[in-house]
C-alpha positions in Angstrom: -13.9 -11.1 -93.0 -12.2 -13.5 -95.3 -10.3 -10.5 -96.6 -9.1 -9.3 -93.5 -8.0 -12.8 -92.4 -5.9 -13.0 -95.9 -4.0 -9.6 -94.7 -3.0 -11.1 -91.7 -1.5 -14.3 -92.8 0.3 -12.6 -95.5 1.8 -9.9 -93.0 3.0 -12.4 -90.9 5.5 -13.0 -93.8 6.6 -9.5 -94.6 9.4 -8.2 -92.8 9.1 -4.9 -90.7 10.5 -3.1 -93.1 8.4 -3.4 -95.4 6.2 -0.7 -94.8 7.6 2.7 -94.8 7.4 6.2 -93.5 4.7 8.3 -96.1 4.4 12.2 -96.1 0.9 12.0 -96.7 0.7 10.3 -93.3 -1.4 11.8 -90.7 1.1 12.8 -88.1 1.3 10.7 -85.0 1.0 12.7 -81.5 3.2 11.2 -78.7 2.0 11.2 -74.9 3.7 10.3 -71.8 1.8 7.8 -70.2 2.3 7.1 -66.6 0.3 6.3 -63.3 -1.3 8.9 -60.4 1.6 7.4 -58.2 4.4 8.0 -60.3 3.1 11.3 -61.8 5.3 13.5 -59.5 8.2 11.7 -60.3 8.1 11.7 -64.1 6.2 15.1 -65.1 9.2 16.9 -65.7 10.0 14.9 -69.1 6.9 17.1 -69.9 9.2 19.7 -70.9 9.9 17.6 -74.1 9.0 19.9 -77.2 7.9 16.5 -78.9 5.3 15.2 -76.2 2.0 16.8 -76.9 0.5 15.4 -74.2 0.1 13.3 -70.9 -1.8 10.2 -70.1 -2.2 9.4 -66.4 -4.2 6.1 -65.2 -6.3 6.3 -62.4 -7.9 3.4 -60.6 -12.1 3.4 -59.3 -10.9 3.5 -55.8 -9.1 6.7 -56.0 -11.7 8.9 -57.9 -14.5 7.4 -55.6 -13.0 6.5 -52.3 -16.4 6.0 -50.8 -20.2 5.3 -52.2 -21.3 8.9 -53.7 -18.0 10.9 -52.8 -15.7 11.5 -55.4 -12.7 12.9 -55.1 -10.9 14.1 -58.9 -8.3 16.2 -56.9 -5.8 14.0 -58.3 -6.9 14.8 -61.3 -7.0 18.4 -60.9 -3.8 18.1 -60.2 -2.3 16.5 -63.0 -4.3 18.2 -65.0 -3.0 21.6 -63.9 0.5 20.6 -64.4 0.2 19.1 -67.7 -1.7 22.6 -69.1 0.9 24.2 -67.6 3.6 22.6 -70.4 1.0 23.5 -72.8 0.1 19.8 -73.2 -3.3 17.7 -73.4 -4.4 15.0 -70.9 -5.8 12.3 -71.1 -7.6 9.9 -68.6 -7.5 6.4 -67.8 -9.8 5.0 -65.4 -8.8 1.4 -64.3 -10.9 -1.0 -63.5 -8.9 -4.3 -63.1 -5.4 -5.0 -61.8 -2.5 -7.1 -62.2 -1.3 -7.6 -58.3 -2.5 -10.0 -55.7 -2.5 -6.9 -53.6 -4.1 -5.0 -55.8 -8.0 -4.8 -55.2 -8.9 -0.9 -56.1 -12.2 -0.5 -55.8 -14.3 1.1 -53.6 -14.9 -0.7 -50.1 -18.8 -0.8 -50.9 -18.0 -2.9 -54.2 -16.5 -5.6 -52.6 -19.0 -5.4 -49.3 -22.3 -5.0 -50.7 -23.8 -8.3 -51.9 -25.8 -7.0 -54.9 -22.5 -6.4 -56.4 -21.2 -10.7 -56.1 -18.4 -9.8 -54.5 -17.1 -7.2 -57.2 -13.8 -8.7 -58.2 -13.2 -12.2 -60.0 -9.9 -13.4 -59.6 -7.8 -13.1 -63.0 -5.4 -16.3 -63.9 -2.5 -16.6 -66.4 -4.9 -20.0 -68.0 -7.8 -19.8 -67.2 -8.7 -23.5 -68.4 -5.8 -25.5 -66.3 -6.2 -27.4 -63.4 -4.8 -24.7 -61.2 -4.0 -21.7 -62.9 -1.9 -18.7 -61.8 -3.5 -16.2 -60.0 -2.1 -12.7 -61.6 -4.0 -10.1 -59.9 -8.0 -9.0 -60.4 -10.9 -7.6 -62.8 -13.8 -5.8 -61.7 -17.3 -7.6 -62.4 -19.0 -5.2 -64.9 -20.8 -7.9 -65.9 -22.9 -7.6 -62.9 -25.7 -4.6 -63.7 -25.4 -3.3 -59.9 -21.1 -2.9 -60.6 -22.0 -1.2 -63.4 -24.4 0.7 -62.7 -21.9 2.6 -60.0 -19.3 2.5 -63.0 -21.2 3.8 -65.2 -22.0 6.8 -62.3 -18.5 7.0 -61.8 -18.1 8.3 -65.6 -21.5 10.6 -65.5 -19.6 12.5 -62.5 -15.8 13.0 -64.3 -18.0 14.0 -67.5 -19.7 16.7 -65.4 -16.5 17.6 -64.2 -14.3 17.5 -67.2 -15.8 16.7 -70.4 -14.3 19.6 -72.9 -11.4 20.2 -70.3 -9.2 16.9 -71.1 -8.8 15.4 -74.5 -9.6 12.2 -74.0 -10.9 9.7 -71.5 -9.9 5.6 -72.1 -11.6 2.8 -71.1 -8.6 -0.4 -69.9 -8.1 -3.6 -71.8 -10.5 -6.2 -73.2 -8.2 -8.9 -72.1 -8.7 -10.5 -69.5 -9.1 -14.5 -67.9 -10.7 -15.4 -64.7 -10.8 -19.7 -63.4 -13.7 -20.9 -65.9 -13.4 -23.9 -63.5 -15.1 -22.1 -60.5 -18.7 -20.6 -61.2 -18.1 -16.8 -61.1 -21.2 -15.0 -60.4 -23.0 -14.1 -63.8 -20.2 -14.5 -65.4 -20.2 -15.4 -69.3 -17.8 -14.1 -72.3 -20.9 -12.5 -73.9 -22.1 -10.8 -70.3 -18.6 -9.3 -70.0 -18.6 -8.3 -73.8 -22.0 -6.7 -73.9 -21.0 -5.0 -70.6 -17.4 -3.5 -72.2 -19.5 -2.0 -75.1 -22.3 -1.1 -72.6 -19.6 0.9 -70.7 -18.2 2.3 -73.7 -21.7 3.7 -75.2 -22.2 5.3 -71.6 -18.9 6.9 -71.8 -19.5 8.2 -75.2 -23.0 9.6 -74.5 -21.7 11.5 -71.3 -18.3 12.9 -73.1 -19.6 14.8 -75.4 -16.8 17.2 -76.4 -13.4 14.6 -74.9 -12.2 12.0 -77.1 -13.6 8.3 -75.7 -11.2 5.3 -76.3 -12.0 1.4 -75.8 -8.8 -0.8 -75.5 -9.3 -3.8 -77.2 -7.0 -6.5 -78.1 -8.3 -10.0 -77.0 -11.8 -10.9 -75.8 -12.1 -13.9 -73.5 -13.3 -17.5 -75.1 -12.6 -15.8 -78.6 -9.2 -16.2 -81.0 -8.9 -14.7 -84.4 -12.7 -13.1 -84.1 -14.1 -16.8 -83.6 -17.3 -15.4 -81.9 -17.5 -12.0 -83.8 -16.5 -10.1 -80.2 -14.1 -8.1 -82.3 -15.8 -7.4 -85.4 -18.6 -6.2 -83.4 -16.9 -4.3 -80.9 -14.8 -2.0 -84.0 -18.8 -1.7 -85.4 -20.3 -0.9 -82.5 -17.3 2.0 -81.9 -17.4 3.1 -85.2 -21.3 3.5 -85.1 -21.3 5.8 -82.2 -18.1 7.6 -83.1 -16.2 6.5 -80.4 -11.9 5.3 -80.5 -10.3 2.1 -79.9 -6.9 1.7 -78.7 -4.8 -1.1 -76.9 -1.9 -1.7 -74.7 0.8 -2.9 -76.5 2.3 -1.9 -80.3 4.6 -4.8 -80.9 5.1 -5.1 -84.6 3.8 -7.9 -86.7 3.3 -10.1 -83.4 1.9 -13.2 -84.4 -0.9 -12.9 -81.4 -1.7 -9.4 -82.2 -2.1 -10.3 -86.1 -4.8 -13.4 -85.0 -7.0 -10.4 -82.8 -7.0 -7.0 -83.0 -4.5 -5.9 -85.0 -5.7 -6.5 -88.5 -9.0 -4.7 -87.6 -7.1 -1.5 -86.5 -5.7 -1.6 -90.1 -9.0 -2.0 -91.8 -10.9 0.3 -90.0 -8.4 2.7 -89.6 -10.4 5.6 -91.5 -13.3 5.1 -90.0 -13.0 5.6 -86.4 -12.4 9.1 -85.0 -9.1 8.2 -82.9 -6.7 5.5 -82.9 -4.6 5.8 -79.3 -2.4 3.0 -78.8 0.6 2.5 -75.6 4.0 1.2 -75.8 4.1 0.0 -71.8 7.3 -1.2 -70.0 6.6 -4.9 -71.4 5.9 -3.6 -74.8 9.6 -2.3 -74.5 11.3 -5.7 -73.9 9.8 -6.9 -76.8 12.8 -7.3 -79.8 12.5 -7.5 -83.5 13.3 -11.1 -84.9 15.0 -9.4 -87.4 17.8 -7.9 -85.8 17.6 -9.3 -82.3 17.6 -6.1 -80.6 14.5 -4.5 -78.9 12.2 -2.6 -81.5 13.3 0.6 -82.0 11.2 4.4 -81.7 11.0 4.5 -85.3 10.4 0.4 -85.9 7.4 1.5 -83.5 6.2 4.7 -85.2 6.3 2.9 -88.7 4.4 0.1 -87.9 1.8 2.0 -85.8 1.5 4.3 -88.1 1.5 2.7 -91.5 -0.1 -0.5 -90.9 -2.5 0.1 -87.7 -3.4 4.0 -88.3 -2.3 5.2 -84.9 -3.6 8.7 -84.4 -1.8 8.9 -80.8 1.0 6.9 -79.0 1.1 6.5 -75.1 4.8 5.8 -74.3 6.3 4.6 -71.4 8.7 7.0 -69.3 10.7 4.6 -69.5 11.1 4.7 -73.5 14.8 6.0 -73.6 14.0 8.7 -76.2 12.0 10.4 -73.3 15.5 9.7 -70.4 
């Protein structure tokens, strides 16, 4: 560990640039990534000869609208349409949500009392007085939410292990008010339930790449508690990917969490499938001052992390 936490410091003195493009490096696959809603409205940049692929997120509430009925119409659909562009497709299944207004699970989550309530309430700091709501996370650390999660995956392997390329698993990150008792709540209860989750999806997915995004772990900074260490063991163990949300280069954040393990496990995990999301886009390189670039974000992701796949935004302007 002490090694790993030497690269870190030391790339957070290197410039960008320092790592650069290698022939012998495994070539990088680009999705489109985009939501059910929007799906319509974007597909046709699948007609891109350099997109291999689609990625389309898909919250618990639309794939089981009610206890024991799913509906994967939706994804059908966008299925369909990506294998007719010749591309893959991957699926996201979202569990938590970054809207006030946004509480996508099924109605029997939130109703049923074995399931304490079934959404915590995520905050911007979670250890102030009165933190900022920003929207909610389901409450897998509760066996009966999981338990229906964990169904939830059983029923889309049935129906489409084999058929898509991958299926992803959202975000570690997350905060809820550690000033109000949530019910069962503790940062190893949610950890042991992410991994749980993920060990479930791998067992039921036996032929579709699995992916875990990780990139912060709640009550942890630079691995204090071991929640990443363990987590890139416990995927590598049952051959299962890891990915994240965000390829920002070098950020100093990113550097003190996940981002140094990506690099030193990157050959031995059997997918790396990482996003650049609208925010990831804003993001500019202290270098120049201007927003990163395609290619500042290909280098990086490729040469220092080991990205196997990147999930772009359609709104990266090399795909408008």
């Amino acid at each position: 560990m002490r090694a790993v936490q030497c690269i870190a410091t030391l790339l957070l003195t290197v410039a960008p640039g320092y790592f650069q493009s290698s022939a012998a490096a495994a070539e990088i696959r680009h999705f489109l990534y985009t939501s059910a809603g929007d799906f319509d409205h974007v597909k046709s940049r699948l007609e891109n000869r350099e997109l291999a692929g689609v990625q389309v997120l898909f919250n618990w509430k639309m794939l089981e609208p009610e206890k024991d009925r799913y509906d994967f119409s939706g994804v059908e659909k966008a299925l369909a349409e990506a294998e007719s562009h010749d591309k893959k497709f991957f699926l996201q299944v979202q569990d938590r949500f970054f809207l006030e207004s946004a509480r996508y699970v099924p109605a029997y989550i939130l109703e049923g009392s074995e399931f304490g309530g079934g959404l915590a309430r995520q905050v911007d700091d979670s250890e102030a007085a009165s933190p900022k709501p920003e929207g909610w996370v389901t409450m897998q650390w509760v066996p009966a939410v999981r338990i229906r999660f964990q169904a939830l995956l059983t029923a889309l392997a049935e129906q489409f292990d084999g058929r898509i390329e991958g299926i992803n698993l959202p975000e570690s990150s997350m905060d809820i008010d550690r000033n109000k008792n949530v019910s069962g709540f503790t940062c190893e209860a949610y950890f042991e339930a992410t991994l749980e989750n993920l060990t479930h999806a791998r067992k039921v997915f036996r032929k579709s790449l699995v992916v875990q995004y990780v990139n912060f772990w709640p009550c942890e900074w630079n691995n204090s508690e071991g929640y990443m260490e363990r987590a890139f063991e416990a995927a590598m163990e049952i051959d299962a990917g890891l990915g994240g949300p965000d390829i920002v280069p070098f950020r100093k954040g990113q550097m003190k969490n996940s981002y140094p393990f990506f690099h030193d496990y990157r050959d031995k995990l059997p997918v790396i499938a990482m996003a650049i999301q609208e925010p990831t886009l804003k993001y500019r390189n202290p270098e120049t001052g201007k927003p990163f670039s395609r290619q500042e974000f290909i280098d990086f992701a490729r040469d220092y992390l080991g990205v196997d796949i990147i999930f772009w935004s359609a709104a990266a302007p090399w795909l408008n």
